[in-house]
C-alpha positions in Angstrom: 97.8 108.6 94.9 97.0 107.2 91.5 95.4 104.1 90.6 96.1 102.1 87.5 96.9 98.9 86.0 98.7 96.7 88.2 100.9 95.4 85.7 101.6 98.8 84.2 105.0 98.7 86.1 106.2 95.6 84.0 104.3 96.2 80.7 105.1 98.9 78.1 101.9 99.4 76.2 101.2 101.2 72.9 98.6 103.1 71.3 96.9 103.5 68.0 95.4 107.0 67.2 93.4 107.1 63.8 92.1 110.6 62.9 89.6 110.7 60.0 90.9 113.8 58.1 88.4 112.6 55.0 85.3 114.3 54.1 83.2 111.0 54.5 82.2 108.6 57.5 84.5 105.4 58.0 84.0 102.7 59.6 87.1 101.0 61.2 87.6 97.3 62.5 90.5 96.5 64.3 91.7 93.1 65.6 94.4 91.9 68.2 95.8 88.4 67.8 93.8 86.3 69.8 90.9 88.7 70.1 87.7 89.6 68.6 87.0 92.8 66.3 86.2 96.5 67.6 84.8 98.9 65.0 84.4 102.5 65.5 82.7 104.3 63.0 84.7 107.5 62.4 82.6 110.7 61.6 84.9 113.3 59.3 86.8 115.1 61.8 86.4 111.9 64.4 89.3 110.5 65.9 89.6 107.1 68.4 92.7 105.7 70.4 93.1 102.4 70.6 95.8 100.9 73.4 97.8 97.8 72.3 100.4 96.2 73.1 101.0 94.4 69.7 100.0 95.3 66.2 96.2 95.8 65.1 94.6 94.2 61.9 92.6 96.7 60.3 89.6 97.2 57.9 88.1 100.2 57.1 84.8 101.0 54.7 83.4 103.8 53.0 80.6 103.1 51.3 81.4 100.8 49.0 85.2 100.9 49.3 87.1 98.0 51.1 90.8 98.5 52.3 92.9 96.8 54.5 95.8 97.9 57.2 98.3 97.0 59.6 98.4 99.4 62.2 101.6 99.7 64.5 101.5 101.0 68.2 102.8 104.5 69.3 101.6 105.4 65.3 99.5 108.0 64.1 97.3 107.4 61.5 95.3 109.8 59.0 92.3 108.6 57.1 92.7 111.0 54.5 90.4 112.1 50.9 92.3 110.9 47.6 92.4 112.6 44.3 90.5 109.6 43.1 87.6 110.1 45.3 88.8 107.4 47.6 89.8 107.8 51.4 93.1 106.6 51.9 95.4 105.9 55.0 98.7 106.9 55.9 101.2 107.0 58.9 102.4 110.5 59.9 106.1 109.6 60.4 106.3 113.0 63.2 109.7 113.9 61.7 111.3 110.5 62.8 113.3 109.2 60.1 110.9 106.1 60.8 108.2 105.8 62.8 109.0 105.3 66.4 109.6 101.5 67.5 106.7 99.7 68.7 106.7 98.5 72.2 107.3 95.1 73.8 105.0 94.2 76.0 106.2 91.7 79.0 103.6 91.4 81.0 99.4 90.9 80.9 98.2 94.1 79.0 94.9 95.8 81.0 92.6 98.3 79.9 91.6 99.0 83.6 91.2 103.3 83.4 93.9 105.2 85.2 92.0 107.0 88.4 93.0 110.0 89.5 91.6 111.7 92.8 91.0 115.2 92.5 90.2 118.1 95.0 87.7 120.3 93.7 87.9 123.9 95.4 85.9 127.1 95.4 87.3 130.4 96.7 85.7 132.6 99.0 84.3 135.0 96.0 81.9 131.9 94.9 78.4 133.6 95.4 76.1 130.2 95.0 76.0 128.3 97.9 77.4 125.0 98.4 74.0 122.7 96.9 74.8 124.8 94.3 77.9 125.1 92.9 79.0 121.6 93.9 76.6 119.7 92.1 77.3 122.0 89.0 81.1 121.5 89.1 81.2 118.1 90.1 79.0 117.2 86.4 81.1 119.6 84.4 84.0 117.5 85.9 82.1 114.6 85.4 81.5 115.5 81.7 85.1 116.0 80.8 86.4 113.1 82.9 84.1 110.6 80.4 85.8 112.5 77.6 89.3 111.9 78.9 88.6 107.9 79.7 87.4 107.7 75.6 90.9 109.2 74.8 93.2 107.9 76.7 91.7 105.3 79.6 92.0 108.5 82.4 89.1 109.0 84.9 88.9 112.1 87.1 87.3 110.9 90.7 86.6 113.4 93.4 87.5 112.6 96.6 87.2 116.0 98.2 85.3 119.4 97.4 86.5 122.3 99.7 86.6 126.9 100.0 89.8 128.4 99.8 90.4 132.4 100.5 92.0 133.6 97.8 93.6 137.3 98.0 91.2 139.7 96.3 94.3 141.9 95.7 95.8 139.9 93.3 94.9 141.1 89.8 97.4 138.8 87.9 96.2 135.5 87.3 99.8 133.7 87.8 100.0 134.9 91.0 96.2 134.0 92.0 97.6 130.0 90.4 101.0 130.8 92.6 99.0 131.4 96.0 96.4 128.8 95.1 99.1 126.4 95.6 101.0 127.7 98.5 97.3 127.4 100.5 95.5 124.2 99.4 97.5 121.6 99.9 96.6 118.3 97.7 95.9 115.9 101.1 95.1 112.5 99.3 94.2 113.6 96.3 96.8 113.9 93.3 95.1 116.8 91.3 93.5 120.2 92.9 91.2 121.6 90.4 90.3 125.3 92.3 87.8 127.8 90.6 87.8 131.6 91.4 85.1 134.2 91.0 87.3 136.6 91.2 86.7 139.3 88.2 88.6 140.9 86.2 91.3 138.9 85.6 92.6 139.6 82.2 96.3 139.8 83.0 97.8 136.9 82.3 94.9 135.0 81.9 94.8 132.6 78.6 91.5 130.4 78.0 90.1 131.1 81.2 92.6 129.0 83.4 96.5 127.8 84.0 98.5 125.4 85.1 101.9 125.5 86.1 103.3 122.5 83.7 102.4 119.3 83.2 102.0 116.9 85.6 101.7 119.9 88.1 99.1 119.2 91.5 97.1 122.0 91.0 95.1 124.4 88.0 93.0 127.2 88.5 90.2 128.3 86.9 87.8 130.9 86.1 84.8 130.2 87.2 81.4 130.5 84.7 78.1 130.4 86.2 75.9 131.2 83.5 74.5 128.2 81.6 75.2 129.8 78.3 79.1 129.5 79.2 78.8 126.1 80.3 80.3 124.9 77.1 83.2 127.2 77.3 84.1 126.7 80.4 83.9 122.7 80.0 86.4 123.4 77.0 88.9 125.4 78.9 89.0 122.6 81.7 89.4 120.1 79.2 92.0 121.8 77.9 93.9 122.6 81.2 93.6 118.5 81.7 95.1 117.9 78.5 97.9 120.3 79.4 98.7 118.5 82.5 99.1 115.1 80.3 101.7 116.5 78.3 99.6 118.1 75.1 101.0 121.6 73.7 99.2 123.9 71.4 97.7 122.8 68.5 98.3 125.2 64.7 95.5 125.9 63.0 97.8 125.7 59.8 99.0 122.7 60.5 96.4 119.5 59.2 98.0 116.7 61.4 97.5 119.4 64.9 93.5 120.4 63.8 91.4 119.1 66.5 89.0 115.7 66.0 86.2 116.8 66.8 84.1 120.1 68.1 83.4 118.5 71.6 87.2 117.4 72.1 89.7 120.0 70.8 92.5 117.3 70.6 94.4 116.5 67.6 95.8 113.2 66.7 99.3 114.0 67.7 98.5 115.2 71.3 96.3 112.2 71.8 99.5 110.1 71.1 100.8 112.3 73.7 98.7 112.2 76.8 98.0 108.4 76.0 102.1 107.8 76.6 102.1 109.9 79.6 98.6 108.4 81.1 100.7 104.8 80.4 103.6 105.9 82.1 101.6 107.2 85.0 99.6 103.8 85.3 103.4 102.5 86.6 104.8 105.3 88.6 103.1 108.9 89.6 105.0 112.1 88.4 104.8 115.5 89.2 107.2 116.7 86.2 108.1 114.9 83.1 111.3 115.0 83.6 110.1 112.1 86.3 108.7 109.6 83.9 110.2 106.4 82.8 113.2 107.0 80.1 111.6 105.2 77.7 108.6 107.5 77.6 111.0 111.2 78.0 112.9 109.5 74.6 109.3 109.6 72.7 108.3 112.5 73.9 111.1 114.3 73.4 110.9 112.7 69.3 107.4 114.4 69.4 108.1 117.7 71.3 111.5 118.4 69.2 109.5 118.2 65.8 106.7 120.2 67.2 109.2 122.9 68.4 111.1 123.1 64.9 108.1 122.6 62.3 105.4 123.7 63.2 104.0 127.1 64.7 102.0 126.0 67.7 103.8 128.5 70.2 106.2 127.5 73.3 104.7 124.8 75.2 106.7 121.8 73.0 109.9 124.1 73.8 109.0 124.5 77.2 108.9 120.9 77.4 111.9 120.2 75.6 113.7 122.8 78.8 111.7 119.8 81.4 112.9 117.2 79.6 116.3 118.3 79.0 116.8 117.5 76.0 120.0 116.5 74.9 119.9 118.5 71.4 119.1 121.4 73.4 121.6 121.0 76.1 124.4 120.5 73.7 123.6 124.1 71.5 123.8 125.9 74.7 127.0 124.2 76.0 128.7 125.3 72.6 127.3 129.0 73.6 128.5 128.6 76.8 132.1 128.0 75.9 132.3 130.7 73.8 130.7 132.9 76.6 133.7 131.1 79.0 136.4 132.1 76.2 135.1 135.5 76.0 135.3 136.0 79.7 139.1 134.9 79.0 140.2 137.7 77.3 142.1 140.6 78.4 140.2 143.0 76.6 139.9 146.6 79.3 136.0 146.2 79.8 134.2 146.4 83.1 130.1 146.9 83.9 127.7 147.4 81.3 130.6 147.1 78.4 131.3 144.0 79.7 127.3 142.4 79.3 127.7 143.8 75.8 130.4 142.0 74.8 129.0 139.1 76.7 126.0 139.2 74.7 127.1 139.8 71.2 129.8 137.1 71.9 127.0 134.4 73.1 124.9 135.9 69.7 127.7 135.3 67.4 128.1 131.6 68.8 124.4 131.0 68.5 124.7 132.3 64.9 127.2 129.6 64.1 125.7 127.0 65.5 123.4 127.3 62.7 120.7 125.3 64.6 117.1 125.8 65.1 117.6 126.0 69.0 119.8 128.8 68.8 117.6 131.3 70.2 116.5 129.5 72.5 120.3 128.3 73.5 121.6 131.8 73.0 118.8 132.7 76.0 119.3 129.8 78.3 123.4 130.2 78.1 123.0 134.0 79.1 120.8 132.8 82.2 123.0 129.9 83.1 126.6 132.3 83.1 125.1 135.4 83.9 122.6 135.1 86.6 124.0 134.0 89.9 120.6 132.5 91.3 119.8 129.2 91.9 115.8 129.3 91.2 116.3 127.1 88.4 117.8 124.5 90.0 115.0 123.8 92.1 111.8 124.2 89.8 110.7 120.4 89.6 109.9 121.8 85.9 113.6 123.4 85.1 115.8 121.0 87.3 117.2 118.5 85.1 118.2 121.2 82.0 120.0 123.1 84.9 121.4 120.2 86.5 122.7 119.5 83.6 124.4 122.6 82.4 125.2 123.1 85.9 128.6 121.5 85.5 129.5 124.3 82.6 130.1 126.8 85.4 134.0 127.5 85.6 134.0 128.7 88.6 137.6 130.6 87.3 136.1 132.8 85.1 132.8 132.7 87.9 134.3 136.5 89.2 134.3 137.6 85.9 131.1 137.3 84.7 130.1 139.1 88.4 131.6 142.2 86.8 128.7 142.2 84.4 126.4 145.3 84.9 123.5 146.9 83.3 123.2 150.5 84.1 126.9 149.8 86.5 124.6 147.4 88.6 125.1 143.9 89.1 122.0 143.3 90.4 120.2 145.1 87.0 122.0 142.4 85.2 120.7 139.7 87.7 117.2 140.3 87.6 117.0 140.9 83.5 118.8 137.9 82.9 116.9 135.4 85.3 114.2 137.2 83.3 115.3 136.0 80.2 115.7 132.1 81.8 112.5 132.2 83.1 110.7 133.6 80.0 112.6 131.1 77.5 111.9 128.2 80.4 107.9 129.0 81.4 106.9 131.5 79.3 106.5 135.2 78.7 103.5 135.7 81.4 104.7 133.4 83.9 108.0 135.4 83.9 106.2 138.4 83.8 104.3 137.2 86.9 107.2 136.0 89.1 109.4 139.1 88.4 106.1 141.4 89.9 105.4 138.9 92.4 108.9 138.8 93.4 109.1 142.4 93.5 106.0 142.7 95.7 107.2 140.8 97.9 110.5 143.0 98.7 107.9 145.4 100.5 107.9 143.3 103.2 111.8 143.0 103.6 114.8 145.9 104.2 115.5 146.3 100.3 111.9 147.6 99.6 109.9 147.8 96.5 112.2 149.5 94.0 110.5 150.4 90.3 114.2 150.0 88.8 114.3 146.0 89.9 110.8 145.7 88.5 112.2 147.3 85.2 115.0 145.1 84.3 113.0 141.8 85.2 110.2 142.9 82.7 113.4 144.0 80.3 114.2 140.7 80.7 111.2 139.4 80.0 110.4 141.0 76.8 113.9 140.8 75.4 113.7 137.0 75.3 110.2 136.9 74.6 111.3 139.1 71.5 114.3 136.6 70.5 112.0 133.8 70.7 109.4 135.3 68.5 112.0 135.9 65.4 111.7 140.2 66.4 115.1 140.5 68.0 117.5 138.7 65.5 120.5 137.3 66.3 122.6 139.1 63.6 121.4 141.9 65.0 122.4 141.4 68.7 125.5 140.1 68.0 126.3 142.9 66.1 124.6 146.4 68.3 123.6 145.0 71.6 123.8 147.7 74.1 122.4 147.6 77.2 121.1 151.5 77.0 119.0 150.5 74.3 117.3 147.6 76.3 116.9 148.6 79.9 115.1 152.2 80.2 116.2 154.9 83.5 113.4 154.7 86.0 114.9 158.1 87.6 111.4 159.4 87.9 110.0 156.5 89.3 109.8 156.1 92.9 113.4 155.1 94.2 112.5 152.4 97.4 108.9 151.9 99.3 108.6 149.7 102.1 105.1 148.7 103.0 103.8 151.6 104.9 105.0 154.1 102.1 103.9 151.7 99.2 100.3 151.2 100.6 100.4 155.4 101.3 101.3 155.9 97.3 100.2 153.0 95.3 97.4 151.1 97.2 97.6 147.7 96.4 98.8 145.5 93.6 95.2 146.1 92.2 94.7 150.0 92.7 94.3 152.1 89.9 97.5 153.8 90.9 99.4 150.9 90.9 98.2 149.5 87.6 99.2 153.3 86.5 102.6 153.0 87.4 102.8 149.3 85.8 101.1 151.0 82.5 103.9 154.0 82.6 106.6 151.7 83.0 105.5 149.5 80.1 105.4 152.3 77.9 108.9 153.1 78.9 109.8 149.4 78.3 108.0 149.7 74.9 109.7 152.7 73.7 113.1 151.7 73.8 115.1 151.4 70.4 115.9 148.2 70.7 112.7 146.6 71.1 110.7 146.0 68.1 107.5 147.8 68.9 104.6 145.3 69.5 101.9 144.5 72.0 102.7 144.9 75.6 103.8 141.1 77.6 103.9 143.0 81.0 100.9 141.8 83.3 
């Protein structure tokens, strides 16, 4: 459903980002053998991309200084104020011991744009009519798509504008994203971009919009329709686009991640990023990275890794480390894995919850050793992997190939074993909080938060029932890896007191099972006041355990 270069399939091109982190205008002329010079003139904060298969000759002015550079593909280069009152240029080596290899190109390079058909939806709370509200969408898209082709050659072209009925009942704005894309299917067009009117929507809800993961078919949007907002919500769709090409958060403490430019919001290294992925995509279509050529995972993953480890620019670059799985990764959570296997060896008399704590502390003294930067996150993933029986994770095109490949790491020998795990002398306590904690580590606090309330919703429909103690040990879940991740919940500390008392709260006052008759008769729906009550109440009970540090609340 994509249309790109033709010879993409056989060519492996580069690109050459140059950010202008100086405090002075540049102008920059760059050369490929064989061709004639392009100049750009770089405003301070400005940034351009350049595609190439080969190396770039490069001039660059200011004023009345001359300098000269070669400029290597798949490099990043800063343009940058020197203590002698000269701009200067340098390569940001990304945390590569060298700067990445530059590619070979083997066939006729093109700069032909990569096209990609989009579906542009309303839902039925849209109060403008149709010569309204498509002709004001369809420039917003317009406006952002000329701002993707300057970055990285990618050209949004809508091929169908449509109304969808989306559930007024569903306060959360995962869920709203979740049923967006069980109920518009894509047809021929490779990315749905939907907008809802729907209001409030807090929840859940970060810069106006989601998407699932890169490369997904669908995002969601909230929908602005005063002209005053138009410039925020172009922004937020901008950055939901740059999402689905790969990009993570950006630090504001971090020079190389500040953005180019007010109108853009990309920095230099994300532009590297969503340039490789648009390549990749000229040759073959993906709907998860874990999908694009090998060549491109191997940079990414160079990119993501030093991202995840250096700088503070939240959980998307670890979350995309979890699609790609990334060998690093894979391997600190195998080590915790064996030591969860050996712990499950030993005769020691434990049973039900005693069991889980030993479990724990034994996978949190392994992590400990391991003495690597992805030992939190290892520490969370190996508890999911031995200690959840489900299978979710296995299927998410997002999640499959880390599973897949710590799938072989269940023994099913000690499999029985780690079945005896309870929380609260339940099993299924222990399942729900610790496919909790893999979703949380693997998606993100409040798209766990979402699933384990959708989920839970659901089982109104179905003989178990809606049961406030499920909901309680998935949101457990969620907040107990969400607290690992964050640095609040130490690993010293869990391997030394964990106890399963002091993470998952008794729900005895909470109403024990409602089907969907007795759950409409007491709560409403997911959006009545009594029902966001009850959420509220448990959140506080969640919140006041001792062995949560106390912070804001990550329940939806």
């Amino acid at each position: 459903m994509l249309v790109g270069d033709p010879h993409a399939a056989r060519s492996l091109a580069g690109v050459v980002v140059v950010a202008n982190q100086s405090s002075r205008p540049v102008i920059l002329a760059t050369r490929r053998p064989g061709h004639g010079p392009v100049r750009n003139t770089l405003e301070p904060g400005g940034l351009v991309c350049l595609r190439t298969p080969e190396t770039l000759q490069a001039a660059y002015r200011v004023a009345e200084q001359r300098a000269s550079a070669r400029l290597e593909p798949d490099g990043v280069y800063l343009l940058f104020d020197r203590e002698t009152k000269q701009v200067g240029l340098r390569r940001l080596t990304l945390g590569a011991a060298k700067p990445l290899s530059p590619p070979t190109a083997v066939a006729p390079f093109s700069n032909e744009p990569l096209v990609v058909p989009v579906k542009l939806m309303v839902d039925d709370d849209q109060p403008e009519p149709a010569q309204v509200w498509e002709p004001r969408l369809k420039a917003r898209v317009e406006q952002v798509s000329r701002l993707l082709e300057s970055l990285a050659q990618v050209r949004l072209e809508v091929v169908q504008v449509d109304r969808w009925q989306s559930h007024s009942h569903v306060a959360d704005f995962p869920q709203l994203l979740d049923d967006f894309e069980q109920q518009v299917p894509a047809d021929k067009a490779r990315l749905v971009i939907g907008f809802t009117s729907q209001r409030p929507l807090s929840k859940g809800l970060a810069s106006g919009g989601a998407i699932a993961r890169p490369l997904a078919t669908h995002l969601l949007l909230q929908d602005f329709h005063e002209p005053q907002r138009e410039a925020e919500a172009r922004q937020t769709l901008v950055s939901l686009l740059l999402r689905f090409l790969g990009a993570v958060e950006r630090s504001e403490s971090s020079r190389e991640l500040q953005p180019a430019g007010k109108q853009t919001s990309v920095d230099p290294i994300n532009a590297l990023v969503i340039n490789w992925v648009a390549d990749a995509l000229r040759a073959q279509d993906a709907q998860a990275l874990a999908e694009l050529p090998a060549a491109t995972q191997a940079k990414l993953l160079k990119i993501y890794r030093w991202l995840d480890h250096a700088l503070p620019v939240g959980r998307l670059a670890g979350q995309a480390r979890i699609q790609l799985a990334d060998p690093e990764l894979v391997a600190v959570t195998r080590k915790i894995v064996v030591a969860l296997q050996q712990a499950a060896q030993q005769k020691a008399p434990l049973s039900e919850d005693a069991l889980t704590n030993h479990f724990v502390r034994a996978a949190a003294v392994e992590a400990v050793r391991t003495k690597s930067p992805d030992a939190p996150a290892g520490f969370l993933l190996a508890l999911g992997v031995m200690l959840a029986d489900s299978e979710i994770q296995f299927d998410d095109p997002g999640t499959a190939a880390c599973f897949q490949a710590l799938a072989s790491l269940r023994v099913e020998g000690t499999r029985p074993r780690f079945r005896q795990a309870t929380m609260h002398k339940r099993r299924y306590l222990a399942e729900y909080f610790m496919h909790s904690v893999t979703e949380t580590v693997a998606a993100g606090t409040a798209t766990a938060c979402s699933t384990a309330l959708r989920s839970e919703l659901d089982d109104r429909y179905r003989t178990i029932g809606f049961r406030v103690v499920d909901l309680a040990a998935a949101l457990a879940g969620c907040r107990f890896a969400d607290q690992v991740l964050e640095g609040c919940l130490t690993l010293d500390e869990l391997a030394a007191s964990f106890a399963v008392d002091r993470f998952l709260p008794r729900t005895e006052q909470f109403p024990v099972r409602l089907d969907h008759e007795r759950f409409e008769q007491r709560l409403g729906s997911p959006a009545d006041p009594r029902f966001l009550a009850l959420l509220q109440k448990l959140d506080q009970r969640l919140a006041s355990q001792p062995g949560y540090v106390k912070r804001p609340s990550v329940t939806p």
